[in-house]
N, C-alpha and C positions, 0 to 999 in steps of 0.2 A: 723466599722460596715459594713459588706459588701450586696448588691445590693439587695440581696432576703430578709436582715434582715429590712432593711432602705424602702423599698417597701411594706410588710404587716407592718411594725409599722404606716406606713404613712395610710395606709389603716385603718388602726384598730382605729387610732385617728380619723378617719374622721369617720364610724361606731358612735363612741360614742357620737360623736356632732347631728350626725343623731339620735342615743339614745335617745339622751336629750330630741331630738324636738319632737320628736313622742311619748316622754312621757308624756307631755302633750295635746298630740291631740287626740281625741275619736277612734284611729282607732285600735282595739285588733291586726288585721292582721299585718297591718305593724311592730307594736311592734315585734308581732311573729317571725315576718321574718328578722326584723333587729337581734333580740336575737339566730336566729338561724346562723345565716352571722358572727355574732360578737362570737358565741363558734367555729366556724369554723374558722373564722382567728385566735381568740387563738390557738388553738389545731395546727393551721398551723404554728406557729411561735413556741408554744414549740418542733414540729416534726423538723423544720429550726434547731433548737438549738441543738436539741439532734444527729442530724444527723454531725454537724459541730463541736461537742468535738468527736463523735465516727471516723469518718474520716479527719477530718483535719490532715493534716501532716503526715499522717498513708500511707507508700508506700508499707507495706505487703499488697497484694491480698489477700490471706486468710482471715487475721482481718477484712479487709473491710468487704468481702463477709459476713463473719460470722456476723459483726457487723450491717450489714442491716438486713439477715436475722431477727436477734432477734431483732431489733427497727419494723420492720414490721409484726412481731409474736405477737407484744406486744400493738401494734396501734390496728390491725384486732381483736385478739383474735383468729385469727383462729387455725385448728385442724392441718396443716400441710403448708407449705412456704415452694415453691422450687426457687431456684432461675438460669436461664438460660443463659450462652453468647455467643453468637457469633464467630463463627468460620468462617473468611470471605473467608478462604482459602478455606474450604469443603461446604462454605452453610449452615451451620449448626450448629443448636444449641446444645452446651453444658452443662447438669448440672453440675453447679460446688458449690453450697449451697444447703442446704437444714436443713429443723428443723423436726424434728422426725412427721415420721418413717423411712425416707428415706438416713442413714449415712452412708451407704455400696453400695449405687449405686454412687456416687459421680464419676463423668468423664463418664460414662456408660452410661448413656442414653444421645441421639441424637437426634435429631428433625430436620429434613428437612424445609427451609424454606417453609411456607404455608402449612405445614403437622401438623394437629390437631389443636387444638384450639392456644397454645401456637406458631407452627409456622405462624398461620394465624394475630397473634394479630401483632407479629414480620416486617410481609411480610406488613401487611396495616397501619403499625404503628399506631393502635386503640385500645381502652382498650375493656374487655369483661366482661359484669357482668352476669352471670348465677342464681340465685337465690335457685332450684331445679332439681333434673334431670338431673344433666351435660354428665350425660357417655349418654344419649340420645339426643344429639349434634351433628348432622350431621359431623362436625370437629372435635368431642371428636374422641381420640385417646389411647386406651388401651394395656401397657406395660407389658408384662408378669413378669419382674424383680421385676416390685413395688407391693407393700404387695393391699391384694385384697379387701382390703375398698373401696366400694365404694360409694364415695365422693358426695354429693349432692350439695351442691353449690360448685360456682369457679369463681374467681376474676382473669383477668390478666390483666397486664399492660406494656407497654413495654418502657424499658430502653434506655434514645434518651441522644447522648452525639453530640454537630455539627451540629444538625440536620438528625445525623445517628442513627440507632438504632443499640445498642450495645449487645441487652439484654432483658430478658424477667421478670418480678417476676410476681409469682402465688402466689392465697390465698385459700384454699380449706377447706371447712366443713364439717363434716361430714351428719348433718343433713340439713334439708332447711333451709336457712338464708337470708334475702331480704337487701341487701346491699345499705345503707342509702347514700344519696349524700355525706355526710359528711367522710363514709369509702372510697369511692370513688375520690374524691378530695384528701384523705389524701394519698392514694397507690400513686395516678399517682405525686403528690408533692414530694415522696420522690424517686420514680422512676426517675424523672427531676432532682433532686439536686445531685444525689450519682452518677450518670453518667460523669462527672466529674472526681469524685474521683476513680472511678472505672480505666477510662481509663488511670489516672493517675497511678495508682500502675501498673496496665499490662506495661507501658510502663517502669518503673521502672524494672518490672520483667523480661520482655525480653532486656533489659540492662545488669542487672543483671547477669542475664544467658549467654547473646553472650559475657561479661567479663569473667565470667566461662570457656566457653568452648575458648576462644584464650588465657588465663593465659594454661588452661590445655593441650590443642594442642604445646603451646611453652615448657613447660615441657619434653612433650613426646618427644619432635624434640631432645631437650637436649639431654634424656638420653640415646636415641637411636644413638646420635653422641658422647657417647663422650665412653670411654675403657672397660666400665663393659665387663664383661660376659653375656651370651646371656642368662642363666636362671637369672641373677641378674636385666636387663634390662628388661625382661618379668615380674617380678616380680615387679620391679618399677612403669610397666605402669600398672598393676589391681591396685595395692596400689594405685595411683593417680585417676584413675578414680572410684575407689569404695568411696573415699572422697570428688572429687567432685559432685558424684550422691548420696550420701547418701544411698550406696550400702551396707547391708550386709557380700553381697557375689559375688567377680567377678573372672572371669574366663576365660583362653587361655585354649582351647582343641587343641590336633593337630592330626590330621590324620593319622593312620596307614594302607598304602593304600593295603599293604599285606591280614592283620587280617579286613581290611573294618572296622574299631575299631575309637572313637575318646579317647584322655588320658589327661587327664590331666597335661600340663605344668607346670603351673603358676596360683597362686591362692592367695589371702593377704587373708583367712579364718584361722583360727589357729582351724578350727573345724576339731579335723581326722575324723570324722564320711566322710564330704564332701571331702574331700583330699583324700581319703583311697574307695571311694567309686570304686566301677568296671567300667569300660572300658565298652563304650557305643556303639553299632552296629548302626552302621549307616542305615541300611535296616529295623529295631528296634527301633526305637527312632523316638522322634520329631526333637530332636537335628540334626538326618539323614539328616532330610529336610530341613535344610540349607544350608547342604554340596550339597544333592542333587538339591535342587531348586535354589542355590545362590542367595539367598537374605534372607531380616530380615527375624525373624517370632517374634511374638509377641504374647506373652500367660497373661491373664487377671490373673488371677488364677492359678499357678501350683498345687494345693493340687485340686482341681477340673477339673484339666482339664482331660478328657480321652486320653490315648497312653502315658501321662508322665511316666516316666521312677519309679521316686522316689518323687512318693507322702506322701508317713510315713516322710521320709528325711525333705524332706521339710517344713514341718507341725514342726518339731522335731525343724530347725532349722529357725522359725518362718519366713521363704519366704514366696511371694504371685508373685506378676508381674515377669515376666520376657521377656528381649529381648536379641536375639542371633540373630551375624551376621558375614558374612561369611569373611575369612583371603580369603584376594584373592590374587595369583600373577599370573595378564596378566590373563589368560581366565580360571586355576585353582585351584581351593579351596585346602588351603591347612591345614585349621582346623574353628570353630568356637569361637569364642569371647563371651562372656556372663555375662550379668549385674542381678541381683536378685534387688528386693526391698523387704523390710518388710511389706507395705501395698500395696494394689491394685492402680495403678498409670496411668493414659494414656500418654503415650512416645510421645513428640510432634515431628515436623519432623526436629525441629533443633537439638535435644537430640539424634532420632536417626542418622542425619548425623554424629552427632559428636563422637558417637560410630564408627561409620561404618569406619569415616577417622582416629580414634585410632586404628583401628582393620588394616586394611591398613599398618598403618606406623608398626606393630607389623608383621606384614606377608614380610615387605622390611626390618626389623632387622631379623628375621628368614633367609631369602633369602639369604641376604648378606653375615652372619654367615657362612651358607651352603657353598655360595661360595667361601669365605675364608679358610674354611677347604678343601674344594676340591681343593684351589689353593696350599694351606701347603701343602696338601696331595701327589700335580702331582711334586712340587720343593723338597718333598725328595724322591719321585722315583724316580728322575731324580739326585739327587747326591746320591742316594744309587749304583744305574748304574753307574756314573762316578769313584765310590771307587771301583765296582767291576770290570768294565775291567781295571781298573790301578792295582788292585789282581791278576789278571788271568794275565796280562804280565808279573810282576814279575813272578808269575809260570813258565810262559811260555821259561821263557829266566833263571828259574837258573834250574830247572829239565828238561829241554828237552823235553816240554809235548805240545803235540796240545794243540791248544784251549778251544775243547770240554770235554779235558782232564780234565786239569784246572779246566774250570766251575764246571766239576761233582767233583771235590776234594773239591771247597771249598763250595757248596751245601752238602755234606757228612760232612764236617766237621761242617757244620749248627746243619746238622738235631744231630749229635751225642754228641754234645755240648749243644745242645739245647737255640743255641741263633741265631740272626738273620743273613744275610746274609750280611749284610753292618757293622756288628760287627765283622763278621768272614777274612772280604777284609780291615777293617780298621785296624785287630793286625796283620794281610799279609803286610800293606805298612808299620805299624810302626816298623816289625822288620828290614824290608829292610834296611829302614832309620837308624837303630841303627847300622849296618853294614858296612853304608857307611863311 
């Protein structure tokens, strides 16, 4: 039995001996009050319970999240539960639950600590009961995203895990509602007990995720070192990272610095639609603006957003989020990188580092590529030269012809053969040699 269950039962027995006694003594009031103490430690002890099978052992964040909201949509009755956490990095509170109306702002709205009711509750760590009126709250704070009921009472409470606060839950009615001690006691009770389990699955998650992103990093390091070919290798790391983000659709563009154009490399989409699409103007595009800005950019909405290129596409091939980030070599851009999600997602900044140092190591296999072909490239001009003046000496010494002779003979007999010059000075020394 652990701490909080073995503390109201103890409670609760002791209530009922008090019951007892004050059922026989003339006083209506005490009864009252012991009868209203004793539905309230019940009610605390079944919320204890329900709260300890929905999150016990439960390290998804989500379930949790979801699973308080709906134990506290079901406690309140209320019309709407959002539930808020803490971003200690930016200050700022995140929605990250919510129970209807609110399923499509989820990561989107942000709250500044001590900004509106919710960061104030946050910032003093105290609970708020409004009864009526709330958007007439000195500290109410009105979001344009969320649907335009407005809400007449509002309950919040803030989520304390340490003695930090982790977190906010709201309770919102539509009409006036006078918030009994008893709804009161029972928010801030399960607000205290899921802080806990809350910070337990985050820490789960960002485990999780920093396992993710060094299995996926060690990958890329692989394929990058070991023989493929350079589109086989490009190809390998969208594959890998559109698995470990749960991507759609990812994507290497690379820059055609002539045409100002980004093209498409490398893609694991098997959609032609996306593959076969047109070559995007960097002057034109949002995508431009990473080439031009070097750095992320980050789009909440592609089918919404205004200057995207292909919002039908998109829509067609169920995208929403997206983040693009720039191939860089040394001070350079030399194409964009791009991850799609299927739902609208907020990109935290270890997800996009972890983009940004794939996109990286994908611009130092490009690079390297390059300069391997350009090193092929200088070592057979340089033995294509060593076959041709070893041509033009034999010329030189069995017809009796200058130099320049020479050159122009076996350049003629190039172009009139129509094969290369290092083919035309290789059957020059092979026949020498058949002679000798």
């Amino acid at each position: 039995m652990s701490k909080e269950f073995a503390t109201s039962k103890s409670t609760l027995d002791t209530m009922n001996l008090e019951l007892a006694r004050a059922s026989s003594a003339p006083t209506p009031e005490a009864v009252t009050k012991l009868r209203t103490a004793l539905r309230l430690k019940t009610q605390e002890i079944e919320v204890l319970h329900r709260i300890s099978e929905a999150v016990s052992g439960n390290l998804n964040l989500e379930d949790v999240l979801r699973h308080i909201i709906d134990l506290v949509s079901q406690v309140t009755r209320g019309d709407a539960c959002l539930l808020y956490l803490l971003d200690k990095a930016h200050e700022e509170l995140v929605l990250r639950a919510s129970k209807n109306p609110h399923p499509r702002i989820i990561g989107r709205i942000k709250i500044r600590l001590g900004e509106g009711i919710t960061g104030w509750v946050a910032k003093e760590k105290q609970p708020v009961a409004i009864p009526k009126d709330a958007f007439n709250d000195p500290r109410f704070k009105v979001f344009q995203s969320l649907p335009e009921d407005r809400y007449q009472a509002f309950l919040s409470v803030p989520i304390i895990s340490k003695s930090e606060v982790i977190g906010v839950i709201n309770v919102q009615h539509r009409r006036a509602h006078r918030h009994t001690s008893i709804e009161k006691a029972l928010l801030v009770t399960i607000a205290s007990q899921v802080g806990g389990a809350i910070e337990n699955a985050r820490l789960y998650e960002e485990t999780k995720n920093r396992a993710m992103q060094i299995e996926t990093l060690s990958k890329v390091s692989k394929t990058i070192a070991s023989n493929h070919y350079l589109d086989e290798i490009l190809n390998l790391i969208v594959s890998m990272m559109a698995e470990a983000m749960n991507s759609p659709i990812c994507s290497i563009m690379l820059l055609d610095e002539r045409k100002e154009e980004l093209v498409i490399k490398a893609t694991q989409s098997l959609s032609p639609s996306y593959a076969n699409k047109p070559n995007i103007k960097v002057n034109k595009s949002l995508l431009g603006r990473v080439v031009l800005d070097r750095k992320p950019l980050i789009i909440r909405d592609v089918t919404q957003e205004k200057g995207y290129n292909y919002p039908e596409l998109a829509k067609q091939e169920g995208l929403r989020s997206l983040v693009s980030v720039p191939l860089m070599i040394k001070n350079s851009v030399i194409g964009v990188f791009n991850l799609y999600t299927s739902q609208e997602r907020q990109f935290s900044n270890e997800e996009i580092q972890l983009i940004s140092t794939v996109a990286n190591q994908a611009a130092v296999a490009i690079e390297n590529t390059k300069l391997m072909a350009e090193t092929l490239a200088m070592q057979e001009a340089l033995e294509t030269r060593k076959l041709v003046e070893r041509a033009k000496g034999i010329l030189i010494k069995e017809d009796k012809i200058t130099e320049e002779e020479a050159y122009r003979r076996i350049q003629q007999k190039s172009m009139k053969l129509r094969k290369s010059m290092r083919e035309i000075a290789e059957a020059i020394v092979l026949a020498a040699e058949i002679k000798m």
